[in-house]
Biopython code that builds the backbone (N, CA, C, O; Angstrom):
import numpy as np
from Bio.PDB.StructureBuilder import StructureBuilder

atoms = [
    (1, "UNK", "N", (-19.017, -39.645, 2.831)),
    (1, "UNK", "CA", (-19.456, -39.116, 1.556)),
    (1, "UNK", "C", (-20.214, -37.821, 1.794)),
    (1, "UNK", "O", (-20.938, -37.556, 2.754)),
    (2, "UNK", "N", (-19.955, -37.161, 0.884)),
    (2, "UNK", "CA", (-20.638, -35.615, 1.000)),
    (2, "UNK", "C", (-22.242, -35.388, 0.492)),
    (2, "UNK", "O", (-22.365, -34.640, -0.478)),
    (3, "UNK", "N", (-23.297, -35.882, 0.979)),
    (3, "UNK", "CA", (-24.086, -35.741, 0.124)),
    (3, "UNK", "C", (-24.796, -34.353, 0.124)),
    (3, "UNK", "O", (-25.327, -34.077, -0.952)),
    (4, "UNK", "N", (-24.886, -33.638, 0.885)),
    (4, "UNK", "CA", (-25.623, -32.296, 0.844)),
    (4, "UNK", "C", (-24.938, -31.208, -0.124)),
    (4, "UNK", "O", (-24.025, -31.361, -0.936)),
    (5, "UNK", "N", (-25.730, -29.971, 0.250)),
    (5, "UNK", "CA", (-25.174, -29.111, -0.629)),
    (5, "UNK", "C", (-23.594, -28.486, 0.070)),
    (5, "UNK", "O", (-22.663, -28.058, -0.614)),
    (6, "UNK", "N", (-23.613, -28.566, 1.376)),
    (6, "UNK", "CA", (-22.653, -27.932, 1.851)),
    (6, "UNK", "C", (-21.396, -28.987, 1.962)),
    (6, "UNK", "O", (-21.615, -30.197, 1.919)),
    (7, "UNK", "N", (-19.872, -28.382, 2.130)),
    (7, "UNK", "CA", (-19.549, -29.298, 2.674)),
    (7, "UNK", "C", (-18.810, -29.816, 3.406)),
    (7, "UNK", "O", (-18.260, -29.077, 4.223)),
    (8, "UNK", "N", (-18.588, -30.812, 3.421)),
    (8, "UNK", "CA", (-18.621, -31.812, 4.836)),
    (8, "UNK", "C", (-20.650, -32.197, 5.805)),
    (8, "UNK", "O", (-21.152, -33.003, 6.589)),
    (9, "UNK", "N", (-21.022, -31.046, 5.049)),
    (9, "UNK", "CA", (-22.432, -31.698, 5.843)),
    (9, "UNK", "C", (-23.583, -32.412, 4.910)),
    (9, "UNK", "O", (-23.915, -32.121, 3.760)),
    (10, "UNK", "N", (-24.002, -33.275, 5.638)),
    (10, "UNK", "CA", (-24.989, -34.151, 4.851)),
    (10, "UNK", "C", (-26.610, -33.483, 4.208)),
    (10, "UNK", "O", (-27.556, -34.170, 3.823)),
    (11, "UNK", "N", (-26.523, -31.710, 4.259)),
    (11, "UNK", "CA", (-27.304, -31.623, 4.191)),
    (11, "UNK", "C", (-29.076, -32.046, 4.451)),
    (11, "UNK", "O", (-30.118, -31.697, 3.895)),
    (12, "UNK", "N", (-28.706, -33.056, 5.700)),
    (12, "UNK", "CA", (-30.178, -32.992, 6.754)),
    (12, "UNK", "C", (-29.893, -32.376, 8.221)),
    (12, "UNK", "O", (-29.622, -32.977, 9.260)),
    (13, "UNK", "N", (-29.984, -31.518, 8.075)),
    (13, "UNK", "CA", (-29.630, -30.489, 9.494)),
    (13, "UNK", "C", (-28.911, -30.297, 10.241)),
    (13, "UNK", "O", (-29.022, -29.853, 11.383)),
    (14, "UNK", "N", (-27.528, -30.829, 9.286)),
    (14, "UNK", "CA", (-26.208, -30.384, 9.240)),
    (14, "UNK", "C", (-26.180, -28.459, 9.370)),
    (14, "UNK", "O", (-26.951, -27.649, 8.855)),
    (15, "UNK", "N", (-25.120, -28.257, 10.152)),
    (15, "UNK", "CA", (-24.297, -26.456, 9.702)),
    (15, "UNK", "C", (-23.411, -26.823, 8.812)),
    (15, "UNK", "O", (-22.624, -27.746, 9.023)),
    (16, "UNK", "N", (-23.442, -26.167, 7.765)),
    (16, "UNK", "CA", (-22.353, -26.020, 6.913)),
    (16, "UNK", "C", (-21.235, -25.615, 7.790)),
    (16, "UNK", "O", (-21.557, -24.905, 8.743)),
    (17, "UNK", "N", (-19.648, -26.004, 7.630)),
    (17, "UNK", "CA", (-18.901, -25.724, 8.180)),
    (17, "UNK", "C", (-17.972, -24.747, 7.431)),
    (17, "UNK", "O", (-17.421, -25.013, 6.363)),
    (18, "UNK", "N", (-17.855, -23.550, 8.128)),
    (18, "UNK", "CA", (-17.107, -22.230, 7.443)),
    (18, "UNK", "C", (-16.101, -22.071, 6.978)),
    (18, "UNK", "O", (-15.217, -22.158, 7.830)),
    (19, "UNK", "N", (-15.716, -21.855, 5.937)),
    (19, "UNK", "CA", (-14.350, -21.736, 5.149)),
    (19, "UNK", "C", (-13.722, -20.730, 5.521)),
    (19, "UNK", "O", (-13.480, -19.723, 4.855)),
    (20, "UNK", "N", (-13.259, -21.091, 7.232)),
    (20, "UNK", "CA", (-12.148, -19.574, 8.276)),
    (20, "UNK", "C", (-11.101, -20.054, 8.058)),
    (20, "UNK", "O", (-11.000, -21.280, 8.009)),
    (21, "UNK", "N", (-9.925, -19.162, 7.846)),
    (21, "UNK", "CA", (-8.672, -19.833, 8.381)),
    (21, "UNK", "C", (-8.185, -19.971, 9.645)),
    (21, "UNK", "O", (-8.376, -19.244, 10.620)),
    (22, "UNK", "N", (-7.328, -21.297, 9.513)),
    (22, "UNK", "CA", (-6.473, -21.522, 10.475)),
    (22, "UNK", "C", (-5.404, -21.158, 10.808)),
    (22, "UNK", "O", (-4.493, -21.874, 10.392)),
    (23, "UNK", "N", (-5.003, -19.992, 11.635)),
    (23, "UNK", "CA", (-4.269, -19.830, 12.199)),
    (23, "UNK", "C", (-3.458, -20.376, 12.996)),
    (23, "UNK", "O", (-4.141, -21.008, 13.801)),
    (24, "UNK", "N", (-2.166, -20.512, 13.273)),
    (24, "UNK", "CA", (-0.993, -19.588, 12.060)),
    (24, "UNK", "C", (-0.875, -20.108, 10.658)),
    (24, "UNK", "O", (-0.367, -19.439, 9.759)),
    (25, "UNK", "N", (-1.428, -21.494, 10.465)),
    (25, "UNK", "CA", (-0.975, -21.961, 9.348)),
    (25, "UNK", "C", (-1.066, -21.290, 7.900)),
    (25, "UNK", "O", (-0.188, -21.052, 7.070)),
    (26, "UNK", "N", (-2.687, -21.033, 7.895)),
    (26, "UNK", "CA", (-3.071, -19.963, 7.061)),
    (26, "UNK", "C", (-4.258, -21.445, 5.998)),
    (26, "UNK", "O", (-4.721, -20.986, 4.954)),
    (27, "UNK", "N", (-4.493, -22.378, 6.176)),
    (27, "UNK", "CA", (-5.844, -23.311, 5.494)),
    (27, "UNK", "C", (-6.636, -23.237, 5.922)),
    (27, "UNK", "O", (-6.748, -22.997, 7.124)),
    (28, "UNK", "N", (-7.501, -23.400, 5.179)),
    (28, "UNK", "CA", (-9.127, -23.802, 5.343)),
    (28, "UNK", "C", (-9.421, -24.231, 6.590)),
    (28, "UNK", "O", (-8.590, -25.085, 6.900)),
    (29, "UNK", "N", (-10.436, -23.994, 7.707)),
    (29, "UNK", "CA", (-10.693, -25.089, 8.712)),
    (29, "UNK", "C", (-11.507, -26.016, 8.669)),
    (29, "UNK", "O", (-11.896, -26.710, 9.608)),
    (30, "UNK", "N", (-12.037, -26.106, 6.676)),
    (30, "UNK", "CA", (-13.070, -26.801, 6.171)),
    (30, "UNK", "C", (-12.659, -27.943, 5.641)),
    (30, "UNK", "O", (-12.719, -29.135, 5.942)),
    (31, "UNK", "N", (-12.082, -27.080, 4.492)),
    (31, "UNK", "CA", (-10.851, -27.901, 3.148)),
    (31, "UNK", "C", (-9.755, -28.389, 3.476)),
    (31, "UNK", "O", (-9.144, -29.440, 3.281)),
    (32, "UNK", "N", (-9.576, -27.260, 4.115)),
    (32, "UNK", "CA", (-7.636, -27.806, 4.339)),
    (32, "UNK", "C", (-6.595, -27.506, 2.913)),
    (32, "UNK", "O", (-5.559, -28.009, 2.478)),
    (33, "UNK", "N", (-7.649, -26.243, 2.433)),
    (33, "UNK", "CA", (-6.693, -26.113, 1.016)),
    (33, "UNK", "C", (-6.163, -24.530, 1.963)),
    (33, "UNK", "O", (-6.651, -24.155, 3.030)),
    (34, "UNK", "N", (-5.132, -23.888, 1.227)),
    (34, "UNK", "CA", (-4.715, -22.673, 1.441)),
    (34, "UNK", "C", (-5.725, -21.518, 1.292)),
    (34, "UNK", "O", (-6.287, -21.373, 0.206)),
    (35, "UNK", "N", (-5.968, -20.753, 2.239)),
    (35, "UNK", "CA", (-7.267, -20.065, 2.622)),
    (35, "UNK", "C", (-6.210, -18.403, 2.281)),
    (35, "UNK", "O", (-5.071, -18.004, 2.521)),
    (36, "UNK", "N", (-7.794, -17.750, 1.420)),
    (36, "UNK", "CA", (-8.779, -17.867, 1.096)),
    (36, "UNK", "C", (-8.821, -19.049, 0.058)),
    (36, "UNK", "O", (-8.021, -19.148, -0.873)),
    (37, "UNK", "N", (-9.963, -20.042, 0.350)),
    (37, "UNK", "CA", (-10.344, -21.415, -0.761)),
    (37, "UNK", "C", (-11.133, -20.525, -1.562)),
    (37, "UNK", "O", (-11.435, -19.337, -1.449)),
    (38, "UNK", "N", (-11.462, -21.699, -2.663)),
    (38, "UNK", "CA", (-12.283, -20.855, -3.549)),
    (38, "UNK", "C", (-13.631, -20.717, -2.708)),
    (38, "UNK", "O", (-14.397, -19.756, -2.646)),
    (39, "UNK", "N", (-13.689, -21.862, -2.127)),
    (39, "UNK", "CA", (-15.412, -21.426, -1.577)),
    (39, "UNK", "C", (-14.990, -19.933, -0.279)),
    (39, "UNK", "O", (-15.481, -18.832, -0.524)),
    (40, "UNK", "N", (-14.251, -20.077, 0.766)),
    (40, "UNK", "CA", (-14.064, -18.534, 1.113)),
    (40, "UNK", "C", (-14.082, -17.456, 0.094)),
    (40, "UNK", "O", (-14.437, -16.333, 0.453)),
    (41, "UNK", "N", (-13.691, -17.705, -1.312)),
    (41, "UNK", "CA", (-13.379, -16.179, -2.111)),
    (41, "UNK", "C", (-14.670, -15.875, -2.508)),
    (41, "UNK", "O", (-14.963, -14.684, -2.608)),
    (42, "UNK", "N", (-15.706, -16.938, -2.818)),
    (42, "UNK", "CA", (-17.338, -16.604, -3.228)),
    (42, "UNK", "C", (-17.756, -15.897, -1.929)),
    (42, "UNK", "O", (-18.188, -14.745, -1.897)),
    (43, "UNK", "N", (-17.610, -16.593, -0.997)),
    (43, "UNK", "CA", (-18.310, -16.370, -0.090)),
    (43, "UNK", "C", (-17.605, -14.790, 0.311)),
    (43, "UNK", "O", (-18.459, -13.918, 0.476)),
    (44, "UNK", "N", (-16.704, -14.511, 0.416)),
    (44, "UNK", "CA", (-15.998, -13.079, 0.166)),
    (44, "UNK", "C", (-16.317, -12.190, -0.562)),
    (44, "UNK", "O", (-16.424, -11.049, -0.114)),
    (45, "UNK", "N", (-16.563, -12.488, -1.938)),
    (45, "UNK", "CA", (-17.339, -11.967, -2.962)),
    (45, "UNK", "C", (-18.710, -11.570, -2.974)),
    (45, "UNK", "O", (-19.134, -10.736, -3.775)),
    (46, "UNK", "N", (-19.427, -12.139, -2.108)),
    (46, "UNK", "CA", (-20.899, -12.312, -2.030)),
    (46, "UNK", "C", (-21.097, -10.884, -0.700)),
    (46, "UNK", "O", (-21.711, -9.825, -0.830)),
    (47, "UNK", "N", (-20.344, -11.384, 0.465)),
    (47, "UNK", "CA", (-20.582, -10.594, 1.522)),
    (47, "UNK", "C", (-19.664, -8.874, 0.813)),
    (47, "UNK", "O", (-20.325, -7.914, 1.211)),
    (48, "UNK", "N", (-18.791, -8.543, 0.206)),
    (48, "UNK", "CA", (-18.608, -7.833, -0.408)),
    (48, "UNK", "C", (-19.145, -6.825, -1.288)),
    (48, "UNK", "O", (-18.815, -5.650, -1.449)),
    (49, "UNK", "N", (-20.149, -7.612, -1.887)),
    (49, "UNK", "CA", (-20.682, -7.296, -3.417)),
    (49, "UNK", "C", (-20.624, -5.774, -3.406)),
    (49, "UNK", "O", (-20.137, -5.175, -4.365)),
    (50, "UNK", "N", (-21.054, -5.209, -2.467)),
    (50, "UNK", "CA", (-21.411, -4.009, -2.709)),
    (50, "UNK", "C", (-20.266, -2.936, -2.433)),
    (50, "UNK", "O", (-20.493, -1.789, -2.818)),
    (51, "UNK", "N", (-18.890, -3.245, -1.714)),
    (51, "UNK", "CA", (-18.180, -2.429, -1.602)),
    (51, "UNK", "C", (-16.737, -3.203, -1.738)),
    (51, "UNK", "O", (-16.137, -3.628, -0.751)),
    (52, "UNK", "N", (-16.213, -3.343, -3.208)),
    (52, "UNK", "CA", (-15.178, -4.127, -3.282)),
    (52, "UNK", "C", (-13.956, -3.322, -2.703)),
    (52, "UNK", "O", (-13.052, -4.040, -2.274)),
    (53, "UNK", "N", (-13.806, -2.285, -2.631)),
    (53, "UNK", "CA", (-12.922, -1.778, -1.437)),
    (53, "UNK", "C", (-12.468, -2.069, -0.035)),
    (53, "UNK", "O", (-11.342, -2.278, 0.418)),
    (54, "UNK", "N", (-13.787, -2.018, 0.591)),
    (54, "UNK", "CA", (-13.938, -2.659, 1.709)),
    (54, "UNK", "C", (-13.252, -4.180, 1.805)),
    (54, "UNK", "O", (-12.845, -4.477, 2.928)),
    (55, "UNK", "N", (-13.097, -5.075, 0.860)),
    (55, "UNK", "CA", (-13.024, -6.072, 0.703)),
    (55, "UNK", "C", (-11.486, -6.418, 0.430)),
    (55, "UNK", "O", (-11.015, -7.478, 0.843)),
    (56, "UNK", "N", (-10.655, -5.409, -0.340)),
    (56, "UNK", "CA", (-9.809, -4.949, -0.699)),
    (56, "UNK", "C", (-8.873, -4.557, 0.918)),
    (56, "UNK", "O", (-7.847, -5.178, 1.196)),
    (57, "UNK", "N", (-9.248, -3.833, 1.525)),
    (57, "UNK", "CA", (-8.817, -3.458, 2.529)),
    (57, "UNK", "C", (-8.814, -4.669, 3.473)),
    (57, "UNK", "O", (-7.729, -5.012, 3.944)),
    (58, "UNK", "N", (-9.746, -5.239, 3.741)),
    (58, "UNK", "CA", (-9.747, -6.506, 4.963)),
    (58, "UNK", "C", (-8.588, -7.290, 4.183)),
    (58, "UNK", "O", (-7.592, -7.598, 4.839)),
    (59, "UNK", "N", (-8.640, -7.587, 3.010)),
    (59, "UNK", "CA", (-7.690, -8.905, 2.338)),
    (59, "UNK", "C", (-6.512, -8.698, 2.976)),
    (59, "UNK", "O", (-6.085, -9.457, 3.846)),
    (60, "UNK", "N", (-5.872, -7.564, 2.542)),
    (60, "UNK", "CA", (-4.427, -6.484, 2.554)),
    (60, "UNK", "C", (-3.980, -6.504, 3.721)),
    (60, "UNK", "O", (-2.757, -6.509, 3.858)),
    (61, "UNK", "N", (-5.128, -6.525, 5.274)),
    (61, "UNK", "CA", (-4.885, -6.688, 6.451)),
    (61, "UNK", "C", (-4.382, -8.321, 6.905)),
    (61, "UNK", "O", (-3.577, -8.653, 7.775)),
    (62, "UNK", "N", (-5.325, -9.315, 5.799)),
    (62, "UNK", "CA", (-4.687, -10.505, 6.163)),
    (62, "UNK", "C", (-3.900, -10.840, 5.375)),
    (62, "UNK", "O", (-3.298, -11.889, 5.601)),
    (63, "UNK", "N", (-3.666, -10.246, 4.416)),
    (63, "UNK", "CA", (-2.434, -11.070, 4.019)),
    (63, "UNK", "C", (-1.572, -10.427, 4.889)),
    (63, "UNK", "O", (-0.717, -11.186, 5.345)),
    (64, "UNK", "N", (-1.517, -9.403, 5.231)),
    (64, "UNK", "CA", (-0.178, -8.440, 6.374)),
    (64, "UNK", "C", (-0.313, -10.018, 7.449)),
    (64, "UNK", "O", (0.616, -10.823, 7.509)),
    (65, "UNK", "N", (-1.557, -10.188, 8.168)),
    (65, "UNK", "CA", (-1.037, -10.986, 9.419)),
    (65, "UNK", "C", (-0.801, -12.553, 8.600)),
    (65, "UNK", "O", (0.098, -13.048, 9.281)),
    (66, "UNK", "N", (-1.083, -13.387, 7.698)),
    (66, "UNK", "CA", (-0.473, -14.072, 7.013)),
    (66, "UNK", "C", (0.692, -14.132, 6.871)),
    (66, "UNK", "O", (1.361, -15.028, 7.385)),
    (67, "UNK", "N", (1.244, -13.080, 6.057)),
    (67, "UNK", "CA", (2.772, -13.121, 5.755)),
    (67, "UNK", "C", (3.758, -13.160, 7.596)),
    (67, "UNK", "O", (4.632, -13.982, 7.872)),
    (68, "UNK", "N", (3.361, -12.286, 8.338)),
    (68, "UNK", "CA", (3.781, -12.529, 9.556)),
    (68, "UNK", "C", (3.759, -14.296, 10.500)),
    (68, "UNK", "O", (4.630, -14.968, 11.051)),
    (69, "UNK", "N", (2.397, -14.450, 10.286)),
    (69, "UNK", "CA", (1.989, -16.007, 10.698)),
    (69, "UNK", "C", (3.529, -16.524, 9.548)),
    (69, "UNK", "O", (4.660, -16.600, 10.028)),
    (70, "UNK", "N", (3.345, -16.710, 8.606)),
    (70, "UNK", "CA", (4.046, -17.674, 7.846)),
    (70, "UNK", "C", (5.299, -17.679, 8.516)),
    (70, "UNK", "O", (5.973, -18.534, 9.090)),
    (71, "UNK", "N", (5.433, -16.198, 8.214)),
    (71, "UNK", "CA", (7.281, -16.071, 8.392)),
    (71, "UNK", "C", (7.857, -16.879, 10.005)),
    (71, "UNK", "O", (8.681, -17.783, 10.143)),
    (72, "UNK", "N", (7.068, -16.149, 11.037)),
    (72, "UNK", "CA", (7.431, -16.956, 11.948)),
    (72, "UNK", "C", (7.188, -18.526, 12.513)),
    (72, "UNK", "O", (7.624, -19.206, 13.442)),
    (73, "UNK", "N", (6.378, -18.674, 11.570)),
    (73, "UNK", "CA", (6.408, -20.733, 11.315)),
    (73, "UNK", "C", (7.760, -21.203, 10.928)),
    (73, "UNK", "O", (8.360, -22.181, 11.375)),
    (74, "UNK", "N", (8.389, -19.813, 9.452)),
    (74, "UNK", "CA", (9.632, -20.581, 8.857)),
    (74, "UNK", "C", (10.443, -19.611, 8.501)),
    (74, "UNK", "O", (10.515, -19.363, 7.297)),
    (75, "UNK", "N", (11.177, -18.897, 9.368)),
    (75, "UNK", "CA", (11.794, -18.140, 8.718)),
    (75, "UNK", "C", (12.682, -18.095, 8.287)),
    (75, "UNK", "O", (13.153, -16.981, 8.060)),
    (76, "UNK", "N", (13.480, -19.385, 7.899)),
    (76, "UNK", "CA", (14.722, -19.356, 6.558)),
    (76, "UNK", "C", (14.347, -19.676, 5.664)),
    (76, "UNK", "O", (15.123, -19.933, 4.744)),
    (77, "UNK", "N", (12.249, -19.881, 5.446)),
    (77, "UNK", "CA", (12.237, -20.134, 3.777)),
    (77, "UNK", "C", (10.978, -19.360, 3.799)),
    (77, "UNK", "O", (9.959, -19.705, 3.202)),
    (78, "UNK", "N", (11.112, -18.223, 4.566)),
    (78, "UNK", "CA", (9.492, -17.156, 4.613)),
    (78, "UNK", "C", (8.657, -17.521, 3.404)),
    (78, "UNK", "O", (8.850, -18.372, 2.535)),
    (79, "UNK", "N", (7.361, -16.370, 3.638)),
    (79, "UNK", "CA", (6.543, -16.715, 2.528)),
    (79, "UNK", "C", (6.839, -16.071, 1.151)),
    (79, "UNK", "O", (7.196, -14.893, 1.160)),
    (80, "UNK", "N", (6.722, -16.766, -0.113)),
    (80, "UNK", "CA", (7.155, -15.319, -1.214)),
    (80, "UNK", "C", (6.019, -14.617, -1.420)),
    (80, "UNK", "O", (4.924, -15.062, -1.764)),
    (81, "UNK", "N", (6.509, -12.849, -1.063)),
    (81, "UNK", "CA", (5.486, -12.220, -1.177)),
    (81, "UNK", "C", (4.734, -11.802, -2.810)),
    (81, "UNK", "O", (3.878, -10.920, -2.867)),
    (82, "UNK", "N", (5.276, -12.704, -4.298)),
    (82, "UNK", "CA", (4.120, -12.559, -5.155)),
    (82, "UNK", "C", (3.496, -13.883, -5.068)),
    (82, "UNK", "O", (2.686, -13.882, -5.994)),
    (83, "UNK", "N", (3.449, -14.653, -4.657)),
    (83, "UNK", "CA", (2.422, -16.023, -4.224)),
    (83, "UNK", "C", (1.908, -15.294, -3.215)),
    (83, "UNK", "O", (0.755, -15.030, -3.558)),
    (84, "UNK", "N", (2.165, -14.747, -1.986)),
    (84, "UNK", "CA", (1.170, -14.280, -1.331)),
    (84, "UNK", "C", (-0.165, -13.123, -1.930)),
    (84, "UNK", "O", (-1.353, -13.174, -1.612)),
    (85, "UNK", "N", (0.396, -12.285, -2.722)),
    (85, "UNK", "CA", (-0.486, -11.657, -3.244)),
    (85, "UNK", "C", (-1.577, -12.409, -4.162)),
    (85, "UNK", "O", (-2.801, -12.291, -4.106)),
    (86, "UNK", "N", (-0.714, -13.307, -5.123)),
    (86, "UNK", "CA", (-1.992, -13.876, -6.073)),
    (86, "UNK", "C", (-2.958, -14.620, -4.935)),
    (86, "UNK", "O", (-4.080, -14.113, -4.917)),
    (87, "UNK", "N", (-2.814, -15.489, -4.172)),
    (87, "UNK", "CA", (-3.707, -15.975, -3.289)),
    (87, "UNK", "C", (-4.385, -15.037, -2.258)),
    (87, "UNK", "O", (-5.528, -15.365, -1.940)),
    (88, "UNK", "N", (-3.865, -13.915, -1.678)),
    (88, "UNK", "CA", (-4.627, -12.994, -1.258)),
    (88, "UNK", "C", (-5.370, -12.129, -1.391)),
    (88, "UNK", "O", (-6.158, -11.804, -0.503)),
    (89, "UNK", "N", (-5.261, -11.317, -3.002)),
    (89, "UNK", "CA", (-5.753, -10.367, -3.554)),
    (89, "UNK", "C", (-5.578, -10.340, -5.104)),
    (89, "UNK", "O", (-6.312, -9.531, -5.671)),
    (90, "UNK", "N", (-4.892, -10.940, -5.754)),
    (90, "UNK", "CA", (-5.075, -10.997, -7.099)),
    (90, "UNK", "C", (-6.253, -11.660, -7.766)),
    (90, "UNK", "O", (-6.452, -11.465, -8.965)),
    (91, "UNK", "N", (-7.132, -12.519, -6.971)),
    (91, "UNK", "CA", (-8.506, -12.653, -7.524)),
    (91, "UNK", "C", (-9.496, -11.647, -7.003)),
    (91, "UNK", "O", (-10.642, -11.815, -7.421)),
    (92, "UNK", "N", (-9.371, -10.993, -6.470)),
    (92, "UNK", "CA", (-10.400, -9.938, -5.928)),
    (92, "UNK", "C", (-11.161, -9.034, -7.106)),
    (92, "UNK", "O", (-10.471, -8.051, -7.374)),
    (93, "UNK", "N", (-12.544, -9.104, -7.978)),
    (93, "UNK", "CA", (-12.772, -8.252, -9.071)),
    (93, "UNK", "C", (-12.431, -6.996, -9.438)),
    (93, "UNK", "O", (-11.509, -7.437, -10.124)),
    (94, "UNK", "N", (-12.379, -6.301, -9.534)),
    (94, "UNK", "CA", (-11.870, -5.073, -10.183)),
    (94, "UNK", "C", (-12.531, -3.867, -9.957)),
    (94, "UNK", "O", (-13.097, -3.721, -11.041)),
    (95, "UNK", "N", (-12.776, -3.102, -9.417)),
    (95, "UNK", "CA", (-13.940, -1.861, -9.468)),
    (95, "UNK", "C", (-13.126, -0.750, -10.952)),
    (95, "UNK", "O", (-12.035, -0.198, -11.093)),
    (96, "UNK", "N", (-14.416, -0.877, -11.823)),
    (96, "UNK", "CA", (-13.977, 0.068, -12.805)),
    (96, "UNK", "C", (-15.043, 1.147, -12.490)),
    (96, "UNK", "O", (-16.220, 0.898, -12.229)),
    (97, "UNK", "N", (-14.492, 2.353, -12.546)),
    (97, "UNK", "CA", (-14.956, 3.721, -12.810)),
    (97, "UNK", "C", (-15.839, 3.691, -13.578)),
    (97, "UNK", "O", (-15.645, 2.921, -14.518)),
    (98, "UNK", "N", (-16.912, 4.306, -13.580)),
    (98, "UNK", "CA", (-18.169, 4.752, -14.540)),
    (98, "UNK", "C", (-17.361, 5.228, -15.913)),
    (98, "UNK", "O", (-16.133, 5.219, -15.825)),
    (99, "UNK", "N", (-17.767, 5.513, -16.778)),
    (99, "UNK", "CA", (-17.004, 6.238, -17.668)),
    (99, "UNK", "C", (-17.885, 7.628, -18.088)),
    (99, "UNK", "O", (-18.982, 8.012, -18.492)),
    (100, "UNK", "N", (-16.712, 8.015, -17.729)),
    (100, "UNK", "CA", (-17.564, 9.853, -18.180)),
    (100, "UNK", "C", (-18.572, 10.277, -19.179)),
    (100, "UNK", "O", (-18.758, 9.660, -20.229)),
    (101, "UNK", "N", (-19.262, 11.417, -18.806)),
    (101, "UNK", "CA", (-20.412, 11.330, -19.863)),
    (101, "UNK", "C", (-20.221, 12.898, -20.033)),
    (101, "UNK", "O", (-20.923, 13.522, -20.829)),
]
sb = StructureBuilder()
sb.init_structure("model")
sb.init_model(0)
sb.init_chain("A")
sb.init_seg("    ")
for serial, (resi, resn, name, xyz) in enumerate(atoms, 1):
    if name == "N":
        sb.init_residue(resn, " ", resi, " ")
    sb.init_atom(name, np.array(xyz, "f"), 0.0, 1.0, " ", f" {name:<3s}", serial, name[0])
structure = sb.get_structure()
């Protein structure tokens, strides 16, 4: 049972365990859901905050070695590259421009 805040740890002096992926597969090494999880995308979001570009750029790099990982796991049913995008970068916020004054 999960009782702490983190999880998998019991929150008494437990490490939270990091929402990295697993390579080649491409899940969680936490969840075991398809990575980025939502808790990686906060936590993406958070270490980000200040330069969603930056953030933008690292994604774009993994989904590049993603789509590669995948393909050569399966390559007569590769990955489709618009499912790869919505899970790689289609939740990423938006940087809007100031608006002119």
């Amino acid at each position: 049972m999960n009782a702490g805040p983190w999880p998998g740890g019991s929150g008494y002096g437990d490490q939270p365990r990091p929402h990295l992926p697993l390579r080649p597969i491409w899940l969680c090494r936490s969840c075991a859901l398809p990575w980025p999880c939502a808790t990686a995308r906060l936590a993406l979001v958070a270490e980000y905050a200040h330069d969603r570009v930056a953030l933008s750029v690292y994604l774009c790099a993994v989904l590049h070695d993603a789509a590669g990982d995948l393909y050569r796991l399966n390559p007569h049913d590769g990955p489709d590259p618009a499912t790869l995008f919505r899970r790689f970068l289609a939740w990423v916020p938006r940087v809007h421009p100031a608006p002119d004054r």
